[in-house]
C-alpha positions as CSV (number, residue, x, y, z in Angstrom):
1,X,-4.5,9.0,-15.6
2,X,-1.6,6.9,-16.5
3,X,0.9,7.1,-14.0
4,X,4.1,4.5,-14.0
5,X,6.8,4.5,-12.1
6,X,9.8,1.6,-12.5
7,X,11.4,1.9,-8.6
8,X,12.7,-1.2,-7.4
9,X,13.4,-2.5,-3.8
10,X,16.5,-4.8,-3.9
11,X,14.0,-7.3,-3.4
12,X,10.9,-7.0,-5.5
13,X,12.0,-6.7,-8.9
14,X,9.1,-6.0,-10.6
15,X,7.7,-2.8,-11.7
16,X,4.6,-0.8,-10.2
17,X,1.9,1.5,-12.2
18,X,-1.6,2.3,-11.6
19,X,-3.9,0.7,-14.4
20,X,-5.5,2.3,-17.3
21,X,-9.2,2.4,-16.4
22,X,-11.3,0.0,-18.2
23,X,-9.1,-1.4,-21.2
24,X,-7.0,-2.9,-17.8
25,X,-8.8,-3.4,-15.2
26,X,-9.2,-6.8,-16.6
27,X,-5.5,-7.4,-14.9
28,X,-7.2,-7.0,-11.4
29,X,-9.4,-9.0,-12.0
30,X,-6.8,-11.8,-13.3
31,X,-4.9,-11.2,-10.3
32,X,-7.7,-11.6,-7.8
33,X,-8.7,-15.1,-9.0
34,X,-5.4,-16.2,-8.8
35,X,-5.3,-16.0,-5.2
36,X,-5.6,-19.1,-3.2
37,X,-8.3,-19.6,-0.7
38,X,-6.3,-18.1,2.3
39,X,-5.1,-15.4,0.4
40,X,-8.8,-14.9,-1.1
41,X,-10.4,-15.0,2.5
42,X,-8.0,-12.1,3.8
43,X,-8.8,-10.1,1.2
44,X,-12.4,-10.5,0.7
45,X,-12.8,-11.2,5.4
46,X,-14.2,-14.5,3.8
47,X,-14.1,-16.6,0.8
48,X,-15.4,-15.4,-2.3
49,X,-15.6,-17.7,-5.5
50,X,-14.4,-17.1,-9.2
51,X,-17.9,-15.0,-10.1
52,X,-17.6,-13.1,-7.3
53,X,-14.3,-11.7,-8.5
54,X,-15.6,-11.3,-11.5
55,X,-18.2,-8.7,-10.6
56,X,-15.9,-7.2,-8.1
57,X,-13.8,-6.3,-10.7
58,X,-16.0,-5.0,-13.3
59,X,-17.5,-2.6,-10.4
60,X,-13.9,-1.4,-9.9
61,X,-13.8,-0.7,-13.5
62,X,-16.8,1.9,-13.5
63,X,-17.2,3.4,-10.2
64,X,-13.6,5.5,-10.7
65,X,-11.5,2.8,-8.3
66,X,-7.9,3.8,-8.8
67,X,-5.8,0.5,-8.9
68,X,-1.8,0.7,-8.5
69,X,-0.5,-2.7,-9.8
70,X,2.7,-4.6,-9.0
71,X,4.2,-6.1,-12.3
72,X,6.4,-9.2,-12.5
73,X,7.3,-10.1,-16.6
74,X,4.0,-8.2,-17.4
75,X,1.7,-10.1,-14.6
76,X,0.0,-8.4,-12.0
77,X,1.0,-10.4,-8.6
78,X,-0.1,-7.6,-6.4
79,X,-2.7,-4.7,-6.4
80,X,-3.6,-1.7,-4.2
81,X,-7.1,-0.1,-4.3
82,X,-8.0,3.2,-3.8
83,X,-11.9,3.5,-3.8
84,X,-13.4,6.8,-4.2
85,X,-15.0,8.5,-0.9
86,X,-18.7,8.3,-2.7
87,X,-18.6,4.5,-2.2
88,X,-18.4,4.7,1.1
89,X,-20.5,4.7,4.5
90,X,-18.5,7.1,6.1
91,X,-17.5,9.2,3.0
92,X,-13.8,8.2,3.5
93,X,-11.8,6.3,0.7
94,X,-11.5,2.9,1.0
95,X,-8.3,1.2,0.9
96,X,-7.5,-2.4,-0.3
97,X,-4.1,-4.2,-0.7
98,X,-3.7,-7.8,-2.2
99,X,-0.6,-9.7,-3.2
100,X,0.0,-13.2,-4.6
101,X,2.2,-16.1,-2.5
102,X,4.9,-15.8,-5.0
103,X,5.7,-12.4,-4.5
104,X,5.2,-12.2,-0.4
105,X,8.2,-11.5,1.9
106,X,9.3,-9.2,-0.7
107,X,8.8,-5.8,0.2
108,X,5.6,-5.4,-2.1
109,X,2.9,-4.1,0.1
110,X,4.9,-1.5,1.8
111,X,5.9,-0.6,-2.1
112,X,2.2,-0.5,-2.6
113,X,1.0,1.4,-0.1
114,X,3.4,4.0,-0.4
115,X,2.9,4.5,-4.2
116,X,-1.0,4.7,-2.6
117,X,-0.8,7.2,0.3
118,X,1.1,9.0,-2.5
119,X,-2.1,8.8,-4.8
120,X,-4.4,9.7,-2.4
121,X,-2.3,13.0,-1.4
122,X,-2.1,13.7,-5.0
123,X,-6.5,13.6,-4.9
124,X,-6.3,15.8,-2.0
125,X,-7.3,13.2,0.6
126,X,-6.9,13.6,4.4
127,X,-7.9,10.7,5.8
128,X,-7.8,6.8,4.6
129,X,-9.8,3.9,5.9
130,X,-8.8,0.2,6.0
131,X,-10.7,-2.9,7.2
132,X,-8.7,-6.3,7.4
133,X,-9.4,-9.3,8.9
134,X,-8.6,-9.5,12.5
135,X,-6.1,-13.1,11.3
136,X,-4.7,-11.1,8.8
137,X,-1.3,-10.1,10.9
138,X,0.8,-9.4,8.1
139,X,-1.8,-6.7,7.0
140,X,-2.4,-5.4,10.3
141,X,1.2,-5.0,10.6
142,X,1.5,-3.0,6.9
143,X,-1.4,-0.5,8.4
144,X,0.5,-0.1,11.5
145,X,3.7,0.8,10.0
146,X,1.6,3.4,8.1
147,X,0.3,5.3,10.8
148,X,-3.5,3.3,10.9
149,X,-5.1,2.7,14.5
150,X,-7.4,-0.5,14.1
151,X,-10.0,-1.4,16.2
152,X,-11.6,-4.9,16.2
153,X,-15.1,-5.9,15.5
154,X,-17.1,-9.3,14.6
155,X,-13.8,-11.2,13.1
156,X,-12.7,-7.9,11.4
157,X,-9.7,-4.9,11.8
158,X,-11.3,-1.3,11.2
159,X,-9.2,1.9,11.1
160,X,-8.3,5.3,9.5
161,X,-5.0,6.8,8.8
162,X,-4.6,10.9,8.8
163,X,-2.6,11.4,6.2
164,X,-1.9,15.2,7.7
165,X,-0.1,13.1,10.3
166,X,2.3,10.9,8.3
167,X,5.8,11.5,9.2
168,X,7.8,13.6,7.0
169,X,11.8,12.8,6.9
170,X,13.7,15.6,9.0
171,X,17.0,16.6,7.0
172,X,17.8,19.6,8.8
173,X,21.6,19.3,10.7
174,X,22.1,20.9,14.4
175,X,23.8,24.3,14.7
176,X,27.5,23.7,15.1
177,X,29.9,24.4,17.7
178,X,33.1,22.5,17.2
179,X,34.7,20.3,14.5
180,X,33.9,17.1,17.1
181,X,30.3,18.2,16.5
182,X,30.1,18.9,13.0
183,X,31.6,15.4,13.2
184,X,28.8,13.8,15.1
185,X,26.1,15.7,13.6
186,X,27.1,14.5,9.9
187,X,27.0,10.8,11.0
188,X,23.9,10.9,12.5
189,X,22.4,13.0,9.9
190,X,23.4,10.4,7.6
191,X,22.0,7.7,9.9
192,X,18.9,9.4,10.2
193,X,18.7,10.0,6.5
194,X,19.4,5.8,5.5
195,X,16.9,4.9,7.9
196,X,14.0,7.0,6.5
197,X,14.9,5.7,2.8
198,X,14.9,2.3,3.8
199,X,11.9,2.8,5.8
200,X,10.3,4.5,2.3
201,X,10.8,1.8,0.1
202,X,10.3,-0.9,2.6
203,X,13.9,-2.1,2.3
204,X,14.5,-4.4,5.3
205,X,10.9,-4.9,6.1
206,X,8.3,-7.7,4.8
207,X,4.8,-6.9,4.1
C-alpha cells in the first residue's frame, strides 16, 4: 500500500508517507545509518554498526514491516515501524520510532506516531508494544503521551498501548438554558476543540 499524506505542523515542514515495500526500503536503511552513536544506541538499546543496519533493513523489507517516513527535500530524517504481530514473542506488533538530530524538537515523533496508531487501527490492531531504553526520556515521554504504561527491566522501557482506549475528541456542546450559557458553553467548546487539534498534531509539544 502506498499511502501519503502532506500535513504539516507549523514546525516540521517536511512531508510524511509510509514507504513502498522493497523498491524503498532502501530509504530506512539510509536513514538509520545516519544516526549518530547516541541516536543509534536509543534506537537499537545499544550500539549497532553500519552492517548491522544493513541487515536490519533488508529484514524490514521482507518480513511485511510497514515503515511511515518523515521527508525533508526528499530525505528521510525520521521513520516509524510497525512490525507485524508474527515477529513477535508475545504476538503483539512491534513498534519502533527513530528520528535524526536535525529534525528533533520539531514535533516529528508525535507526527509519527499518530500517522502510526492510525496505521495500526486501519490493520485492525488492538494493542501495540514498545520497548525503549530506560535513558531514552524523550521516547518514554512520546509513549506516555500516547497512552503506553512502561515498566523497566535490565537497562530497558517495556509497554503496551490499547488502542480501544485512546482518547477520542468530545465535540458534543451542553444542553442550553440561557444566552450566558450558550455563551460559555461555545468558548469552552472551542477551547476544548484547539486543545485536542494541537494535541493531534503535536503542535506545542516536542518529541
Amino acid at each position: 500500500m502506498n499511502y501519503q499524506d502532506t500535513s504539516r505542523s507549523a514546525l516540521a515542514k517536511g512531508n510524511v508517507r509510509t514507504l513502498r515495500q522493497q523498491e524503498e526500503l532502501p530509504l530506512l536503511r539510509d536513514h538509520l545509518l545516519r544516526l549518530d552513536r547516541e541516536s543509534r544506541h536509543d534506537r537499537f538499546h545499544g550500539f549497532m554498526d553500519d552492517s548491522f543496519i544493513e541487515r536490519y533493513a533488508a529484514k524490514c523489507a521482507d518480513d511485511g514491516t510497514i515503515i511511515i517516513a518523515y521527508f525533508e527535500d526528499g530525505v528521510v530524517r525520521g521513520a516509524a515501524e510497525l512490525h507485524p504481530p508474527d515477529r513477535s514473542p508475545d504476538s503483539l506488533p512491534e513498534i519502533a520510532f527513530s528520528v535524526e538530530a536535525s529534525a528533533r524538537r520539531r514535533g516529528v515523533g508525535s507526527i509519527l506516531f499518530h500517522k502510526l496508531i492510525g496505521e495500526a487501527r486501519a490493520k485492525g490492531y488492538h494493542a501495540l508494544r514498545i520497548t525503549t531504553g530506560a535513558q531514552n526520556l524523550a521516547m518514554r515521554a512520546l509513549a506516555h503521551k500516547f497512552g503506553a504504561h512502561l515498566t523497566f527491566r535490565q537497562g530497558e522501557s517495556s509497554g503496551t498501548i490499547d488502542l480501544k482506549q485512546q482518547p477520542q475528541p468530545q465535540f458534543a456542546a451542553p444542553t442550553i438554558a440561557t444566552p450566558a450559557d450558550a455563551v460559555r458553553a461555545m468558548i469552552n467548546f472551542n477551547r476544548a476543540y484547539w486543545k485536542w487539534l494541537l494535541r493531534m498534531y503535536g503542535w506545542g509539544r516536542t518529541a
